[in-house]
C-alpha positions in Angstrom: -22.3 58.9 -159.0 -19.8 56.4 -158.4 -16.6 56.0 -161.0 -17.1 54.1 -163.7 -14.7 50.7 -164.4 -13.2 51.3 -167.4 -13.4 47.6 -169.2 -14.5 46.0 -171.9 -16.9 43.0 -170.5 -17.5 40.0 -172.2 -20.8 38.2 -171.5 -19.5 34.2 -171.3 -21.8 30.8 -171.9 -18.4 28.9 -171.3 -17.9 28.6 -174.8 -14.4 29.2 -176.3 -15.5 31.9 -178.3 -15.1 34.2 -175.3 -11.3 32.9 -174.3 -10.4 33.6 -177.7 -12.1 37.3 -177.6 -10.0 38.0 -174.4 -6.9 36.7 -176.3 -7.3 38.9 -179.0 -8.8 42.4 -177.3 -6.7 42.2 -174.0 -3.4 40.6 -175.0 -3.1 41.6 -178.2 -4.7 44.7 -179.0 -4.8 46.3 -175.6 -8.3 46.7 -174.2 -9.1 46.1 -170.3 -11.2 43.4 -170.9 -13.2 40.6 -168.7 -15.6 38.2 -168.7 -18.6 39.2 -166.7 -22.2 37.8 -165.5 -25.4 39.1 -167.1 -26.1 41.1 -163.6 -23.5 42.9 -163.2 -23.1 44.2 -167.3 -24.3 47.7 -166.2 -21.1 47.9 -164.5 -19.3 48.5 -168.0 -19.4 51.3 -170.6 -18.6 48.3 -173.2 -20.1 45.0 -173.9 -19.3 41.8 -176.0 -22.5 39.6 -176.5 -23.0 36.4 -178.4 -25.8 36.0 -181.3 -27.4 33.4 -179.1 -27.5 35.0 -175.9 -29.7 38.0 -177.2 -31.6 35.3 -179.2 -32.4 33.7 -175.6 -33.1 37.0 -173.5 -33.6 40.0 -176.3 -33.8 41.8 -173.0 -30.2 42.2 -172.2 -29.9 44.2 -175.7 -32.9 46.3 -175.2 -32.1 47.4 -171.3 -28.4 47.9 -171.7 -28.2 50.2 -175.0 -31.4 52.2 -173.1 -28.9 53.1 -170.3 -26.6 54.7 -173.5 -24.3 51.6 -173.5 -22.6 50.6 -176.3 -22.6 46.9 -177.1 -21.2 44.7 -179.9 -23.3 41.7 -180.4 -20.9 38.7 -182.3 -21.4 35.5 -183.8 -19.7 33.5 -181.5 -18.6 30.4 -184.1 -22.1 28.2 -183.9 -19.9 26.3 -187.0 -17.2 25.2 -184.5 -16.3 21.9 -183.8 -17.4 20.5 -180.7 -13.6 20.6 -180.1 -13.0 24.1 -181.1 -16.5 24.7 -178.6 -13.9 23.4 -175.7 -11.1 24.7 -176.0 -8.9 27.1 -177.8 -7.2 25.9 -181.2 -3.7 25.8 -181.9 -4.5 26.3 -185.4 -7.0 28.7 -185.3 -6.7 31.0 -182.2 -9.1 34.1 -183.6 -12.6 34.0 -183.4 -12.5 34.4 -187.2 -11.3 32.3 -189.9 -8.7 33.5 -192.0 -7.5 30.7 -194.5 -9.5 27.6 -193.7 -11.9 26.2 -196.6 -12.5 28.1 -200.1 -11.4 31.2 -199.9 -13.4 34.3 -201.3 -12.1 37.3 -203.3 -14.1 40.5 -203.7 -14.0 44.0 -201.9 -15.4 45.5 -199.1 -18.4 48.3 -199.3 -19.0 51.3 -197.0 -22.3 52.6 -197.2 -21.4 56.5 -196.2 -18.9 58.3 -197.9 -16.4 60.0 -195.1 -17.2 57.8 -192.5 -14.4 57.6 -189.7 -14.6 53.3 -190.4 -13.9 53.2 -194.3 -10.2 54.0 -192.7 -10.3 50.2 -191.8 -11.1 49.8 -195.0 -8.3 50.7 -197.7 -9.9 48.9 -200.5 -13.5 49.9 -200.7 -16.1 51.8 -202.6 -19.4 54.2 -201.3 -22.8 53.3 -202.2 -25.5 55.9 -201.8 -27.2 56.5 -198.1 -30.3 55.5 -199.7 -30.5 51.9 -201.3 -34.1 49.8 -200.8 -32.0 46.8 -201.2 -30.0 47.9 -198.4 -32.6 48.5 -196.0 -31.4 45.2 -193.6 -33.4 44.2 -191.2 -31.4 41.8 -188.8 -32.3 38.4 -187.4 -31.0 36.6 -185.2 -32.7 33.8 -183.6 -36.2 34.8 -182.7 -35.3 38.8 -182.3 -35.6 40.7 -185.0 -33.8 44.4 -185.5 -36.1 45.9 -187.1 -36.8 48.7 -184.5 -33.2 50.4 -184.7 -33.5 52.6 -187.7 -30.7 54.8 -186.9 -28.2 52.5 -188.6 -24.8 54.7 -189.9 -22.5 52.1 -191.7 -23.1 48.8 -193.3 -19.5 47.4 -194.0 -20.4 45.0 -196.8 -18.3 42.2 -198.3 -18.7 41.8 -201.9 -17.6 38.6 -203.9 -16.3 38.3 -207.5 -19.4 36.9 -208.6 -21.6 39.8 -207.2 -22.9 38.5 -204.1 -23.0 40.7 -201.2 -23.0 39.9 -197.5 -23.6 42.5 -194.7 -20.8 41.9 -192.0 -21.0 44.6 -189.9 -23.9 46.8 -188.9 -23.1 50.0 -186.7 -25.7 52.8 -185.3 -27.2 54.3 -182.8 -30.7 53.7 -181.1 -33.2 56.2 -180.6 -31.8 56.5 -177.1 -28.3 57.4 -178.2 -27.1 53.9 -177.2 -24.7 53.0 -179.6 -24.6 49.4 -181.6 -22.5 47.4 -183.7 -23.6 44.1 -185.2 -21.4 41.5 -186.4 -23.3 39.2 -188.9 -20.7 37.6 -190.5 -20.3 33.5 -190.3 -16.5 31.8 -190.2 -17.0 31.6 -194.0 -18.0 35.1 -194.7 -15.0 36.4 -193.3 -12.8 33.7 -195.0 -11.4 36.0 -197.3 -7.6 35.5 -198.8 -5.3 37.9 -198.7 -7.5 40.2 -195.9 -7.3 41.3 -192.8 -11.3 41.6 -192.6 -11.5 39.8 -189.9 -10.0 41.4 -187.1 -10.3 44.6 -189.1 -14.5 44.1 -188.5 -13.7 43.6 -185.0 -11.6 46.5 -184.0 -14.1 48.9 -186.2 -16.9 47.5 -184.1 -14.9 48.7 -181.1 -14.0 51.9 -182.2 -17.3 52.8 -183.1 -18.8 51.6 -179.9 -16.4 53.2 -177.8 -16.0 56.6 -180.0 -18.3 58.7 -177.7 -17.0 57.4 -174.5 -13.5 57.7 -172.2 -11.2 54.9 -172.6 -8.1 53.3 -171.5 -5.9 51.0 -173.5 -2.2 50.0 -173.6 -0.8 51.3 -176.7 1.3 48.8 -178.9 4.3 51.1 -179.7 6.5 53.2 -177.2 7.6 56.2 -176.7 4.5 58.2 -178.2 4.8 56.5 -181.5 1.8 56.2 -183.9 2.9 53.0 -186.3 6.0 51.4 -186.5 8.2 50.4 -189.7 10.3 47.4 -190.1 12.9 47.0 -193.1 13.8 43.6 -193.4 16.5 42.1 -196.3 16.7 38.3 -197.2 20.8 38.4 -197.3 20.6 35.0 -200.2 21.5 34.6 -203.8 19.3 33.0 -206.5 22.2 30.2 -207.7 21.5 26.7 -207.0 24.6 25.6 -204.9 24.9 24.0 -201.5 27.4 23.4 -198.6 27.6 20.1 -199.3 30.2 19.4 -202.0 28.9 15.7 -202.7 25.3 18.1 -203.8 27.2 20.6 -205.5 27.2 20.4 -209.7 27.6 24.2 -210.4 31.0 25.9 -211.3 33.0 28.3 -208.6 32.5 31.3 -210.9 28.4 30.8 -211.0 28.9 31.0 -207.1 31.5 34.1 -206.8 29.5 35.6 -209.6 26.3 35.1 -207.4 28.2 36.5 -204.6 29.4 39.6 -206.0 25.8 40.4 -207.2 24.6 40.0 -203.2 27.2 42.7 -202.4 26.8 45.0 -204.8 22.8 44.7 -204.1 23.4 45.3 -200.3 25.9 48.4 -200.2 23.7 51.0 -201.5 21.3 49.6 -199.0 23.4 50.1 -196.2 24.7 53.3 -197.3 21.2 54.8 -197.1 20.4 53.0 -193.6 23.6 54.1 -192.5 23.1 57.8 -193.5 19.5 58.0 -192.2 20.4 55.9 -189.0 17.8 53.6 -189.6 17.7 50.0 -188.3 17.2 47.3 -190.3 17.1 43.8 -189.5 18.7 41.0 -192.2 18.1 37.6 -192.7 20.8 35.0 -193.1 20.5 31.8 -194.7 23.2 29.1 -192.8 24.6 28.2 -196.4 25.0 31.7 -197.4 26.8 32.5 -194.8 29.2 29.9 -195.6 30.0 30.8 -198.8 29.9 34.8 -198.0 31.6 34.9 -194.6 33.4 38.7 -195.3 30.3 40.2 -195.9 28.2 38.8 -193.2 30.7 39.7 -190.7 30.3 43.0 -192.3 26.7 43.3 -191.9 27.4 42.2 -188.0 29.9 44.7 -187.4 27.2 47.7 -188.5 25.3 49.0 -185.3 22.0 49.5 -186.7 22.1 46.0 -188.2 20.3 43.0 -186.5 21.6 39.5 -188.0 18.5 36.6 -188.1 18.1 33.5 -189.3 16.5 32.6 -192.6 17.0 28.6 -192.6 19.6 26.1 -192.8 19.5 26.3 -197.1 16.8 27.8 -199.2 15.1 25.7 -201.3 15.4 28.0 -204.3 19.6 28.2 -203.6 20.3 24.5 -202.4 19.9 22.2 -204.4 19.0 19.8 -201.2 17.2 22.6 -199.3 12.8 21.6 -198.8 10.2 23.9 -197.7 10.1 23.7 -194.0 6.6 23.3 -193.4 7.5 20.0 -195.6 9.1 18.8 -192.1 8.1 17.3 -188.9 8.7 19.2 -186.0 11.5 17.1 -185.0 13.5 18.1 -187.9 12.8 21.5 -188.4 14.6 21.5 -184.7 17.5 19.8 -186.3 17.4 22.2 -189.2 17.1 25.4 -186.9 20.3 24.3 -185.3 22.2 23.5 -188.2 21.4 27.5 -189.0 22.7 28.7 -186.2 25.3 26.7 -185.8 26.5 27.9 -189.5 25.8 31.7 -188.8 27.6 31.9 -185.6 30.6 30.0 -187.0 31.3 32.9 -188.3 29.4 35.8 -186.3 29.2 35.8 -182.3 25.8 37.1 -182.6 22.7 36.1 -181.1 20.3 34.6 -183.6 16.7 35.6 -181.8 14.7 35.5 -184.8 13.9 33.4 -187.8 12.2 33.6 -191.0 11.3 30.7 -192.9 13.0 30.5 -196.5 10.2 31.3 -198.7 8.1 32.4 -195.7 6.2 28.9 -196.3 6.1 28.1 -192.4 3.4 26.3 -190.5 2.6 25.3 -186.8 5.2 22.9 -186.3 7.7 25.8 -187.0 6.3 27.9 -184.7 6.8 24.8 -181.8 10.0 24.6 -183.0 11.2 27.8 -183.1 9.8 28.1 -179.0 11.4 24.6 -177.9 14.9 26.4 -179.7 14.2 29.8 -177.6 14.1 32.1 -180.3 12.0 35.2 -179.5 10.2 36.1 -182.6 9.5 35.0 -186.2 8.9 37.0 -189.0 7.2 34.1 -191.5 3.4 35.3 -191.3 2.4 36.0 -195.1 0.2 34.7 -198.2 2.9 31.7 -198.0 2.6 31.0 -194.6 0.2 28.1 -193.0 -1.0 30.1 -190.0 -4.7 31.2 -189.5 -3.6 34.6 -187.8 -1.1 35.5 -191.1 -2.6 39.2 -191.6 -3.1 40.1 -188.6 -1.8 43.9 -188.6 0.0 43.9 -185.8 2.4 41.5 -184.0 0.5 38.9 -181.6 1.2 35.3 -179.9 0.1 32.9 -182.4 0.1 29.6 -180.0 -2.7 29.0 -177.2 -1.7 26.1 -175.1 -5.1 25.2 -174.4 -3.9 22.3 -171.6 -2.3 25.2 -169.8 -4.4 28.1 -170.4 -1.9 30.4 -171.3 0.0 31.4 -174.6 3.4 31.2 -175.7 6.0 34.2 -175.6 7.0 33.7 -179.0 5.9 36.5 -181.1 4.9 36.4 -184.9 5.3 39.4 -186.4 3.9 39.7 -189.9 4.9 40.6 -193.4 1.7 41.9 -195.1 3.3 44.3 -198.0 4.8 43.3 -201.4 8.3 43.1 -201.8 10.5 43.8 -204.6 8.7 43.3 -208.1 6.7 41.1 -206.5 3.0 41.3 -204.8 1.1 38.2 -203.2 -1.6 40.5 -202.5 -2.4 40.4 -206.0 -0.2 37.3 -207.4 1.4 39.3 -210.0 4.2 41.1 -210.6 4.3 45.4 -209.7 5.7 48.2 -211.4 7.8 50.4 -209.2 5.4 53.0 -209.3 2.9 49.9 -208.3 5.2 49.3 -205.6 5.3 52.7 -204.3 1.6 53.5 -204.2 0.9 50.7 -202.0 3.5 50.5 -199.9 2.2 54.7 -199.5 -1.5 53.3 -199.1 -0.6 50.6 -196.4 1.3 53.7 -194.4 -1.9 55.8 -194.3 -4.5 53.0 -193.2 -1.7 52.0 -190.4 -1.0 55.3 -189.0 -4.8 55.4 -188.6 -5.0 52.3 -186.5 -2.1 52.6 -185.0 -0.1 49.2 -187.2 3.1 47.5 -188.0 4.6 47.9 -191.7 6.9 45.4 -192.1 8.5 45.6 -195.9 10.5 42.9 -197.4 13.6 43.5 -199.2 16.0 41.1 -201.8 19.1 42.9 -202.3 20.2 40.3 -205.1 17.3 40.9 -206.9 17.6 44.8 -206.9 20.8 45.1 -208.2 19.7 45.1 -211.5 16.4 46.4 -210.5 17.2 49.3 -209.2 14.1 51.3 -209.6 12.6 49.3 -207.0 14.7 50.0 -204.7 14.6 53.7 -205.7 10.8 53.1 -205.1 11.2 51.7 -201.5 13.5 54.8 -200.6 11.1 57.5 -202.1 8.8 55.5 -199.5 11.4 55.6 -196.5 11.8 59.2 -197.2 8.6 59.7 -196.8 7.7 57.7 -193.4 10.5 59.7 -192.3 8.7 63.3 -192.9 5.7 62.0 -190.9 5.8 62.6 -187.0 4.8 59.8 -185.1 6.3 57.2 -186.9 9.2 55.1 -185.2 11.6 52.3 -187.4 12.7 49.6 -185.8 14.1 46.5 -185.6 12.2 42.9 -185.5 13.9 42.1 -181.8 13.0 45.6 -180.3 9.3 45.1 -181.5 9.6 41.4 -179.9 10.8 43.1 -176.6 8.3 45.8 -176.4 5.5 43.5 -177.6 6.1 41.0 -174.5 7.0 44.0 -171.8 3.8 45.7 -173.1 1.1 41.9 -172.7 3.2 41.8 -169.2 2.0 45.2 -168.1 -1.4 45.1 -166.5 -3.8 48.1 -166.9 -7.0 49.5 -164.6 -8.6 52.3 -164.9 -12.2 54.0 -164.1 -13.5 57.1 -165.1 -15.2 59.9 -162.2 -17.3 62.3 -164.0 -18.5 64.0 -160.9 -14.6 64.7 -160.7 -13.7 65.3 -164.4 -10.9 62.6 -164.3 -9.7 59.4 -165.7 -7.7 57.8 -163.2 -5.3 54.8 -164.3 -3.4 52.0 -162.1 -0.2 50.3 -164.2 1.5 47.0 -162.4 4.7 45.6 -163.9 5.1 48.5 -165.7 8.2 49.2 -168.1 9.8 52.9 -168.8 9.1 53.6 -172.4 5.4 52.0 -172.6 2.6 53.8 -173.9 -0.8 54.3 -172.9 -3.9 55.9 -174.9 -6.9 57.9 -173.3 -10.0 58.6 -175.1 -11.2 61.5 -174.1 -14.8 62.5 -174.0 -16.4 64.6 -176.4 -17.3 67.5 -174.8 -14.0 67.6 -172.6 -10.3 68.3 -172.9 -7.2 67.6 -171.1 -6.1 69.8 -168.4 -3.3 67.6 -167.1 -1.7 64.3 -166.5 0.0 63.4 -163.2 2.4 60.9 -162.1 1.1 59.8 -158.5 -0.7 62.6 -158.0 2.6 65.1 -158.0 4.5 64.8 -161.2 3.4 66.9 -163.9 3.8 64.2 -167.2 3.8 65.5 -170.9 1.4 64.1 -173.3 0.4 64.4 -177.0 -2.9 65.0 -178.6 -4.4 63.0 -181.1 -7.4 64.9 -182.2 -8.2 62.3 -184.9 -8.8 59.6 -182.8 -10.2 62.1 -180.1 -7.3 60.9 -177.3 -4.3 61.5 -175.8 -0.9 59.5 -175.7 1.8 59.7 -173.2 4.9 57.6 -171.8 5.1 55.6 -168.6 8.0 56.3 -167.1 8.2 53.8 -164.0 9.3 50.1 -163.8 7.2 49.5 -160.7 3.7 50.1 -159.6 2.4 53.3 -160.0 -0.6 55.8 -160.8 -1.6 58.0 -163.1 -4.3 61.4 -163.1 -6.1 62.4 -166.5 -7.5 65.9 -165.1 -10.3 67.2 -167.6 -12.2 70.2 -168.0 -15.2 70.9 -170.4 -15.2 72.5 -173.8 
């Protein structure tokens, strides 16, 4: 039996929908993926079908999951534009929408209680196995899916209003091929505040690929399971500006102001400092003006990354806008004007930027790779990007003229901070705050995500409790193995080194081994195995000679281990059965 090439395939009709799947599965998430002909699909333990394909040949369903394939049959975006059908948007570069039209508000329903997918699911409930009103049968087009009875989990999307929509059908056929069905429409997965989009695709994955061996680059080095950022907005809530002609408020409003900031920011630091954990702070140009001792301070701290946070605030400066208010043009200007105020007094490289308010939109993002910064940390409720909750970082801009994406990365800020949560538009108690930052941890470690938690230091110094409730939380993260804190610039770094890295692997049953091939490789990179069921790992060798160490997963049924070359090299997963 010859080895087995260990990709993801994506059946193409030339439509974008299949660009934008490899964007997301093989540059963002991981996966080996490429596009493939109908003839040569049996070539791949994995495949990605469009709705209307199947609807044209039902046959390429029916033979494929006979062979025990697993395949995940999409809607491909029939609702597009004819311009979105051509090419990529710079807008919208998912296959899902995320913020465009009306949004919905509901929850999402798991049909089995205990099922490995209601972890992509924190907020759900369980309906019984048995419901006559849940007995789907699918169409799509002329086929109808009424033969595959063996259907697992329904992942269900339920409005405020009561209406229910099934989005995601997994099973398995009588065969033991496996299935996964996505049903929704661009509007049924417009959902605000959710992740449900990419969340449905990545479940679909892992249920398809659950019984099977795998290869996939692994988002966080060094044989790390999630990552936390802690990030602090270094501003003041006083309405005063750099420019004295502007400026109607007394000196002591402003030292007053000041002395708050400071007082808010060195308990902070003390704990960072004791538990050597980075951090990484955002400083607003005028702020650093009138606060020069203290940001050179903050600079002078080792586990301290300095980043912009705008020229003024609109909530300090009295002549500060939002900047997705502003043309491209001049939110170039204003991105100089920051840096140019930060580094007058801090010889610090300013890679990263969030926008004041984290009210950013695409003309930001243009801006901020024209000004060659490296990363932006602006993705959020507030932010006017399709891709905001995506939960881990990614490359938000496809230039669809040249076919590639930008190297800036967006990294985003899904959790609540301080008192406040945009989640839920209200106001938290710090127990509130605690709980979910401690539920976001646990559905992260599962997939593997980024928890990045946003911190006001002015606010919390007379609200202490919440920042008592953020370092319960740190304490915590801290217990769990796994789990690595960083700051926003070393996730950019990795993030980058790990797209640049190129993957193949195949898997040789005969010879009970998975063997992987790594190009442009960088020491420190991760990569996960999934191991089949009725097997375990013997060994894992370094070109065939050098014994490597690794780390089980028994959750997620795989290994993790390091790469530890910069060039081309090779790689040995030797397996035995149970």
């Amino acid at each position: 039996m010859a080895p087995v090439d260990l990709k993801i395939g994506v059946l193409t009709d030339k439509s974008a929908w299949s660009n934008l799947i490899l964007w997301f599965l093989k540059d963002e998430i991981g996966y080996p993926t490429e596009t493939t002909s109908k003839e040569n699909i049996y070539r791949y333990p994995v495949m990605i079908v469009s709705y209307e394909m199947i609807s044209r040949d039902p046959s390429i369903f029916t033979n494929y999951v006979q062979k025990k394939g697993s395949m995940l049959v999409v809607n491909s975006g029939s609702d597009y534009s004819e311009k979105d059908r051509n090419s990529p948007s710079k807008e919208n570069p998912l296959p899902f929408a995320l913020i465009n039209g009306s949004p919905r508000t509901g929850h999402y329903i798991v049909n089995e209680k205990g099922n490995p997918l209601n972890a992509f699911f924190p907020t759900h409930s369980t309906l019984p196995k048995k419901r006559k009103d849940h007995n789907i049968t699918t169409t799509i087009g002329d086929l109808q899916f009424s033969n595959l009875q063996q259907t697992k989990t329904i992942v269900e999307f339920e409005t405020i209003d009561g209406d229910r929509y099934p989005l995601l059908l997994c099973g398995i056929t009588k065969k033991s091929g496996r299935f996964a069905l996505i049903t929704a429409t661009d509007d049924d997965l417009i959902c605000q505040h959710s992740n449900l989009g990419p969340l449905l695709y990545l479940a679909a994955l892992e249920w398809c690929l659950k019984n099977k061996p795998f290869v996939r680059k692994w988002p966080w080095p060094n044989m790390k399971r999630m990552t936390v950022i802690l990030t602090f907005d270094f501003e003041t809530l006083a309405k005063y500006s750099e420019d004295r002609k502007l400026t109607k408020y007394w000196w002591w409003r402003r030292s007053f102001d000041r002395f708050l900031l400071e007082i808010g920011a060195r308990p902070i630091l003390k704990f960072l400092t004791e538990k050597k954990i980075p951090s990484t702070w955002f400083v607003v140009g005028s702020q650093a003006i009138h606060t020069p001792n203290f940001v050179k301070k903050l600079a002078s701290i080792e586990l301290v990354e300095i980043a912009g946070h705008g020229d003024r605030h609109m909530d300090i400066d009295k002549s500060a806008r939002r900047f997705d208010e502003d043309s491209m043009q001049i939110q170039n200007r204003r991105l100089d004007a920051m840096k140019q105020m930060i580094q007058s007094f801090v010889q610090v490289p300013i890679r990263g930027f969030r926008a004041p308010g984290l009210y950013a939109d695409l003309n930001t993002l243009l801006a901020l790779e024209q000004g060659g910064f490296s990363w932006d940390c602006s993705a959020s409720p507030q932010t006017n990007i399709a891709t905001r909750w995506l939960f881990l970082p990614y490359c938000p801009i496809i230039d669809s003229e040249k076919n590639s994406d930008a190297n800036l990365v967006e990294i985003p800020v899904v959790e609540p901070w301080d008192q406040w949560c945009p989640i839920h538009g209200c106001a938290h108690s710090p127990r509130e705050y605690f709980n979910e930052l401690l539920e976001d941890f646990r559905f992260l470690f599962f997939i593997g995500g980024l928890q990045t938690l946003l911190v006001h230091p002015y606010w919390i110094v007379t609200h202490k409790a919440w920042w008592k409730a953020a370092e319960s939380f740190i304490r915590k993260a801290l217990e769990t193995s796994d789990v690595a804190f960083s700051t926003c610039s070393d996730v950019s770094t990795n993030w980058i080194a790990k797209k640049e890295m190129s993957l193949e692997a195949t898997y040789d049953a005969s010879a009970s081994q998975i063997d992987i091939s790594i190009n442009n490789g960088k020491s420190g990179l991760s990569i996960l195995a999934r191991i089949p069921e009725d097997s375990e790992v013997r060994a894992v060798f370094l070109n065939g000679t050098t014994p490597v160490s690794f780390r089980s997963w028994k959750d997620i049924n795989s290994i993790i281990f390091t790469t530890t070359a910069k060039r081309s090299c090779n790689y040995k997963i030797l397996l035995s059965k149970l």
